[in-house]
N, C-alpha and C positions, 0 to 999 in steps of 0.2 A: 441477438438479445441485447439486451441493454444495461451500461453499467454506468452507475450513476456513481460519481464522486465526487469523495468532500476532502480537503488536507486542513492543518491548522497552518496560521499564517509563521511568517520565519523570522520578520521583525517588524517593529512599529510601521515602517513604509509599506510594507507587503498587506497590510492590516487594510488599507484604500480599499484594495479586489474584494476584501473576504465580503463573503464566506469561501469562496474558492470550490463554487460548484461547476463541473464537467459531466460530459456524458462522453460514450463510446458507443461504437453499435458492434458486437463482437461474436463469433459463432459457439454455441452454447458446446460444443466439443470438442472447443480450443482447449488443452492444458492450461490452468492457473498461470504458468510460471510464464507463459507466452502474454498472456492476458496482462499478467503486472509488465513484463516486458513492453508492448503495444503504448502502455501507460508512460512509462518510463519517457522511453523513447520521442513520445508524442511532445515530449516539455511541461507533461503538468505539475510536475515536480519542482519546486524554486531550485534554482541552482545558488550555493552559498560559494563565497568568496573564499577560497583558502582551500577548495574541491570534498570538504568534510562534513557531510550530514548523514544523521540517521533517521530515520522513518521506522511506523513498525505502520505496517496495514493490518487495520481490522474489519471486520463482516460479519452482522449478527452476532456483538458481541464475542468477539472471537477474533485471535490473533492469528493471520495467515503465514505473514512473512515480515521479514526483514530485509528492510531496503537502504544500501548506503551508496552514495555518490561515487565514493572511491571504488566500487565493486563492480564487477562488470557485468553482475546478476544476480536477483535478490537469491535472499537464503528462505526457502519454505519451511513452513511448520509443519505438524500433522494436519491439519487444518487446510491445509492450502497444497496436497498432495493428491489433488483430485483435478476433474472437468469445470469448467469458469459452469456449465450448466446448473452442476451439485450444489453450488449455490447461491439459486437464488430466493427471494424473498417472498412471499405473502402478496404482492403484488405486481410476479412473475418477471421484477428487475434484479441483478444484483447491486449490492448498496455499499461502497469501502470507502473509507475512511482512512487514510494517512497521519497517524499522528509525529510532530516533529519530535526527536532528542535531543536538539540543537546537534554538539558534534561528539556525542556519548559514544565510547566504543561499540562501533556497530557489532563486532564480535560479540562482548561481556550482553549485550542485548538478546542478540539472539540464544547465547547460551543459558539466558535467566528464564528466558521466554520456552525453551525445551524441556527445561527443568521443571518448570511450573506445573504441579498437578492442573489434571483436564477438567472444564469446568468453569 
């Protein structure tokens, strides 16, 4: 299956590439956590100087996981405790989105992000 994504850029230079679209072609009953893994690992992630970024990936408006440089593997949400299959879109891809926190406690992130009524 296919997953198409997008990140937001990390600084004025990195801004040249955007929009910072990729695709993957991945088996729809890979675990999530492998899937952002595959990602990770792949380099589509800007790597920041100093080894400190946060990322939160969202899908269908909805926050999956919490992704930080320094971590050896993101943190899932409810959201993101399923098959890369469960979700996909309306036009049988799924669709994620990386947004940057520059180098916000990837912790305090994900604990805000657990915290958060569903919805």
């Amino acid at each position: 299956m296919k997953v198409h994504l997008t990140r937001d850029s990390v600084a004025m230079g990195d801004d040249v590439d955007a929009p910072h679209t990729g695709t993957l072609e991945l088996p729809a009953d890979l675990p999530v956590r492998e899937a952002i893994a595959a990602v990770v690992q792949g380099g589509y992630l800007a790597r920041i100087a100093g080894g400190k970024a946060s990322w939160v990936l969202t899908g269908a408006g909805v926050a999956i996981a919490v992704v930080a440089q320094q971590w050896r593997e993101p943190r899932l949400l409810a959201a993101g405790e399923c098959l890369l299959g469960s979700l996909v879109a309306d036009d049988g891809a799924v669709r994620w989105h990386f947004r940057y926190l520059a180098q916000r406690d990837p912790v305090a992130v994900y604990e805000e992000l657990k915290a958060a009524p569903a919805g």
